[in-house]
N, C-alpha and C positions, 0 to 999 in steps of 0.2 A: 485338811484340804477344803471343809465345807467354810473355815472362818477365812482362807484367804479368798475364798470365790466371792465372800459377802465384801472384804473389803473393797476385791477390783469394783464391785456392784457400785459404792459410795465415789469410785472416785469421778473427779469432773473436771473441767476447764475452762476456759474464756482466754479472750484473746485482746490486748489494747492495740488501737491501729493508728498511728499517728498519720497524718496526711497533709497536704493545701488544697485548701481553693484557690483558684487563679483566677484574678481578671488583668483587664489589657484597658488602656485610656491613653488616646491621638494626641497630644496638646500642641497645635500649631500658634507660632506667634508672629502674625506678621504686621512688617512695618520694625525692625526691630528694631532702625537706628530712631525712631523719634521715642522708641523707650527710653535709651539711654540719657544718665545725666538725671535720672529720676530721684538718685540719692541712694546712699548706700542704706541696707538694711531693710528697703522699701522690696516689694514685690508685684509679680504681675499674677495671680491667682488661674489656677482652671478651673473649668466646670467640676462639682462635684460629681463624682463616680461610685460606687457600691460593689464592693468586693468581698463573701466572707460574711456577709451582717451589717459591713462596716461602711459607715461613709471615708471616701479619701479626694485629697485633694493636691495638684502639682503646683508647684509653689517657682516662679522663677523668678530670680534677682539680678539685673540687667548691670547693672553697680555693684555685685558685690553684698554678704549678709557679714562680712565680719572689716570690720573699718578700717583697724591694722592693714588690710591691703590695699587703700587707696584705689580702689576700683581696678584693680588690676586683671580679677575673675569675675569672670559668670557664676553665680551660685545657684543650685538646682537640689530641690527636697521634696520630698512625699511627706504628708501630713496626715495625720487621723481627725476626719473633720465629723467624727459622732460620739457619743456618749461611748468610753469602754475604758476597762482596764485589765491592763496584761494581756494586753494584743500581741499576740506574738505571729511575726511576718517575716518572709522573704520579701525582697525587692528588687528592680531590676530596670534601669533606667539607662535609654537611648536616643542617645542623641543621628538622627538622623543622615546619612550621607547621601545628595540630592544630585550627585553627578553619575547616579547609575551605576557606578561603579562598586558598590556594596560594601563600603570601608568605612561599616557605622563603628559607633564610638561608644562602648556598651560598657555598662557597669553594671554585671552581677553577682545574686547572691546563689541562682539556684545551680550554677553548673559546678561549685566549687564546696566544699563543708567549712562550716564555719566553724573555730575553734569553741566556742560560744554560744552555741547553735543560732537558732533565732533572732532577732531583734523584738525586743518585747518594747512596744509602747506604755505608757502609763495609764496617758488621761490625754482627753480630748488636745487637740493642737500639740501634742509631741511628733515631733519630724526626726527622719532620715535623711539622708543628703549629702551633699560633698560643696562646702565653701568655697573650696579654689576647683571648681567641677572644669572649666577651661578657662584657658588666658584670651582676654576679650581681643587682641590685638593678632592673636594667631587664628580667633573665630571667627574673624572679621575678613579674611584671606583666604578661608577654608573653604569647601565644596559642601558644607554645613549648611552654609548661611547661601541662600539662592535669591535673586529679587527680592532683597531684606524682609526673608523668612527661612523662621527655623523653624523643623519639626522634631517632636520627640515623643518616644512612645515609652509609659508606663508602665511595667508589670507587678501585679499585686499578686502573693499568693499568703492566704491567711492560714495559719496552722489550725485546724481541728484537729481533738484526740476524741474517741469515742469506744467502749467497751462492747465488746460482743461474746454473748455467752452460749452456752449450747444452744441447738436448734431443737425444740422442744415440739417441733411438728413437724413430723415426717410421715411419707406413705411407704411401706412395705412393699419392694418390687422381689418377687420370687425369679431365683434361675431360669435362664432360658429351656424353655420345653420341644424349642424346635425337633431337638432330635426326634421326643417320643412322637409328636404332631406326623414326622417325616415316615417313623419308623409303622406308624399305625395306618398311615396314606401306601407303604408297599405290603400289609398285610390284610388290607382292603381290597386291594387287585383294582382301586378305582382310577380310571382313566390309564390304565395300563395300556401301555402300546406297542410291546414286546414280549415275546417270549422264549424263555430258554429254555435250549433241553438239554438236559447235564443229567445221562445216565437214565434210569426210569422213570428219574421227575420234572416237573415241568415247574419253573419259576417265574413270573412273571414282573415286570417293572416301567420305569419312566425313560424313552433314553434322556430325554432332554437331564435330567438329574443324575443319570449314569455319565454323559458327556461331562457336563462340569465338574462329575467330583475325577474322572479316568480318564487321560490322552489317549489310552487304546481305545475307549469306546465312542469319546471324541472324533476319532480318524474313521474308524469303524462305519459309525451311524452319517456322518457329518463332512469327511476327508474326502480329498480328492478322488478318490478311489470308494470312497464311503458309497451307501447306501440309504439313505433317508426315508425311502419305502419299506424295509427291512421289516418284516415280523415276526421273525421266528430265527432264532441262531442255534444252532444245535454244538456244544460244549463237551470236546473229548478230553481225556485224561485229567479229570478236574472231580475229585469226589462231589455229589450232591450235599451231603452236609458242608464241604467245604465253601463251594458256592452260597449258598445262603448264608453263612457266615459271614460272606464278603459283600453282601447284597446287603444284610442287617446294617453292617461297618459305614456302608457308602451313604447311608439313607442316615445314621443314627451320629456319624464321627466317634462313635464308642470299639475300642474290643469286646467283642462278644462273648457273653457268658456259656462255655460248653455245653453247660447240665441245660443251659435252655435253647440250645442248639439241636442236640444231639439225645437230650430227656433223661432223665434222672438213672434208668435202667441200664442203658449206654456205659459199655465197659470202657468206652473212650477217655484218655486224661487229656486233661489239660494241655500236657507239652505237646503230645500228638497234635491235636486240632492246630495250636497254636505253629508248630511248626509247618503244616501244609497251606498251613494260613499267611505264613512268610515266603512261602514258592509262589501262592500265589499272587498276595501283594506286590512281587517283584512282576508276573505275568504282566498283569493291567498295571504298571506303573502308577499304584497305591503309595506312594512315599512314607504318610503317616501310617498309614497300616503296618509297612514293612516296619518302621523304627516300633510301632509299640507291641511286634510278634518279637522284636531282638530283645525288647525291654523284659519282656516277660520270660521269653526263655532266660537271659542273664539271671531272673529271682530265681528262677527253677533246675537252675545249671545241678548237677549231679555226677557222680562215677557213672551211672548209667544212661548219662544223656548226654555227659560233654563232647563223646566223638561222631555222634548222628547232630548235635549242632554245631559242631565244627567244622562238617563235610557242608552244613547246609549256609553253613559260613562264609565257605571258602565258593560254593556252586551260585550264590547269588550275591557277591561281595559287601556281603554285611562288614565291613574292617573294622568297626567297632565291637561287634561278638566275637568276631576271631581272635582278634588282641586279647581278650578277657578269656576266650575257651583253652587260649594256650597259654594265658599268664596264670590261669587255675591251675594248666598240669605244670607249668615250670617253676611257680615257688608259692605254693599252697600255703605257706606257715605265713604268709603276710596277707593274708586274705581276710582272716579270723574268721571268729566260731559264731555261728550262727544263735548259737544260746548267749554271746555275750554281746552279740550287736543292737540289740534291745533297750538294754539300759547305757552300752558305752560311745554310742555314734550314734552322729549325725544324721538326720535326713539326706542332705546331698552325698552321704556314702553308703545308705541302704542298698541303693541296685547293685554295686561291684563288692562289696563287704559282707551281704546277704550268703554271698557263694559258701556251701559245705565242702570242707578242705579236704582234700584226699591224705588223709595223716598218715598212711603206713604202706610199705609194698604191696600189703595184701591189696589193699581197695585199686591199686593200680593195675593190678591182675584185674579184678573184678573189671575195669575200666576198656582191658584188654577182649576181656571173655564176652565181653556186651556187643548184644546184634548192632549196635551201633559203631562199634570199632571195623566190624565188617563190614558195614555199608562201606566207611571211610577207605577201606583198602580197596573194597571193588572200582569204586567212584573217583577217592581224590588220593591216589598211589604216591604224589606227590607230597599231601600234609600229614602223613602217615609217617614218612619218614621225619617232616618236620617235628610231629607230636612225638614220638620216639626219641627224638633228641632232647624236648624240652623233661622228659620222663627223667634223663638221666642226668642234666643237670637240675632239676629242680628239690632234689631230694637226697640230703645225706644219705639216708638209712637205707638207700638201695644201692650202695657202690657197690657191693659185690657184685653188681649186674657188670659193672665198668670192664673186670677182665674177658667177658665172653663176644665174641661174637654173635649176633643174631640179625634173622634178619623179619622181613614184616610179617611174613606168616608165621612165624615159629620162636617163642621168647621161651627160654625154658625147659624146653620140649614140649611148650603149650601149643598145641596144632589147632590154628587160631583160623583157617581154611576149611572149618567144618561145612557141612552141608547142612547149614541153619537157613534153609529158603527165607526169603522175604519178598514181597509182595512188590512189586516196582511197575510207576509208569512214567511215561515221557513228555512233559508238556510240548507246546509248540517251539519251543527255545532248545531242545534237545536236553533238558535238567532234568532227572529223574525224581520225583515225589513218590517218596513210601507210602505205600498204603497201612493204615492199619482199624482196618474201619470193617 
């Protein structure tokens, strides 16, 4: 492992860029008909122009440069009027239309590929051009030629190619710190201008940074109805560690760490926190919140946790966890094993592939027996029967369940209606949050 880390170390690259320069040169010629008759082969010269390094020059033949045609054309050429060799150029030559009407007469290189690419010059005075560039007797009648003047406009673009290799100077910019800056400004208490009472404890905060990250505290502090004097909110059915959880989340954009929630002594787990932590992210319309409490129950899904997250599924319409809570109990053997997703999958299949399979009737008991199967019957009487169904189609090795009857309370003669209290409150939404704190 250590001799491929040294080779990626060696390796490097560069990059060749080929390009143009472009320039642009006016050549007006007027007086055009006392050109004419100057002889063929003869020319009317431009002003030298520099395009590229290079000097260039437009070259116009009033008679004609090839004598075979008895003057019959205009001949028109761009020249390399500087010291070089292996000029390689696009070109691009127009002939003007001077009735406004914009029906110039263009001949280019750069809107089309050239089989050939480039036109490479040699040596000083090699030209480009067109000999029969127009017939003098159709140029002479055109919207071209205006008060015996023509104009035309030249464009050069010179090819450079040039190497660029790594950037050998750079400045190190570390991760953004905003969170902890954010997160260390709400355990300051500085410039706090709110206080909550959530239970015995009192929390304090920003609204102005509560508004922008929650629409509920948004309306709250800010809304029609809002209160913008406001100092003090007092926060029923709402744990205090829960709260500061959601307080940490607002200020930091992170899920919060339990153990530094709740302190290391804290016989609180994970799923716990995390799932009171999704009743309430749905409360204050936390969106991210809510997706990274489904995120995380999904890693942590269990026999002993899939039917208190799938009541908690169904009470705050997670549809993404509930698909997965009831695709674990309806066909567990395509989930795989948590000891073989390690080495055989993918990243983007960890969250749903992570799930431990319920391999046998016994753990579906187990599933059954669990104070979360009770919640689900007290709460959602409706996915109760759903998860019941998927029980019995998801698993060969439990058909013998197929010939019996049963119903929610009672699988077996498992008297599943015990009086296992659990701890329950109400938020403002009427959704009940287990306590387990």
């Amino acid at each position: 492992m250590g001799d491929f880390k040294a080779d990626i170390d060696k390796e490097s690259c560069s990059k060749s860029i080929n390009e143009t320069v472009n320039g642009s040169h006016q050549f007006t010629i007027k007086g055009y008909s006392l050109a004419k008759g100057m002889g063929t082969g003869k020319c009317i010269p431009s002003d030298i122009f520099n395009v590229g390094g290079y000097d260039w020059a437009v070259y116009f033949y009033p008679d004609g440069k090839n004598p075979e045609d008895s003057s019959m054309y205009v001949s028109v050429f761009i020249a390399l009027a500087s010291e070089g060799t292996d000029v390689r150029a696009l070109f691009e030559l127009t002939l003007v239309d001077q009735s406004g009407k914009g029906k110039h007469k263009v001949h280019s290189h750069f809107d089309r590929a050239l089989e050939s690419g480039p036109y490479s010059l040699k040596y000083r005075g090699s030209m480009w051009g067109y000999k029969r560039f127009f017939r003098r007797t159709t140029l002479e009648t055109s919207d071209y030629l205006k008060d015996d003047c023509l104009i035309m406009n030249c464009t050069v673009g010179v090819v450079r190619t040039h190497l660029e290799g790594p950037n050998q100077y750079f400045i190190s910019v570390p991760p953004s710190d905003m969170g902890q800056g954010f997160k260390e400004l709400l355990e300051s208490e500085a410039g706090c201008d709110i206080a909550f009472q959530v239970g015995d404890e009192t929390f304090k905060a920003h609204k102005l940074i509560l508004a922008a990250r929650s629409p509920v505290f948004r309306a709250q502090f800010f809304g029609l109805v809002g209160d913008p004097k406001m100092d003090e909110v007092v926060v029923k059915d709402v744990d205090p560690l829960i709260f500061k959880a959601m307080l940490q989340f607002i200020y930091t954009d992170k899920l919060p760490d339990v153990h530094e929630i709740t302190g290391s002594a804290s016989k609180c787990t994970s799923t716990n926190m995390v799932q009171h932590l999704l009743a309430v992210s749905d409360l204050y319309n936390l969106d991210r919140l809510k997706l990274l409490c489904e995120s995380k129950l999904c890693e942590e899904l269990s026999a002993k946790t899939v039917a208190t997250t799938l009541a908690l599924a169904e009470q705050h319409q997670c549809t993404q966890l509930k698909a997965i809570c009831l695709k674990f109990a309806a066909n567990p053997a395509t989930l795989g094993d948590k000891n073989t997703l390690d080495s055989h999958s993918s990243p983007k299949n960890v969250e749903i592939l992570s799930i431990p399979r319920i391999q046998s009737f016994f753990e579906v008991v187990e599933v059954m027996l669990s104070e979360g199967f009770r919640h689900l019957e007290e709460s959602c009487p409706s996915m109760l029967c759903e998860l019941l169904k998927t029980f019995a189609s998801g698993d060969e090795s439990t058909s013998l369940l197929s010939g019996r009857k049963r119903s929610g309370s009672n699988v077996l003669g498992l008297d599943l209606a015990t009086d296992g209290a659990q701890a329950e409150s109400a938020n403002p939404n009427g959704r009940r949050l287990r306590r387990r704190f």
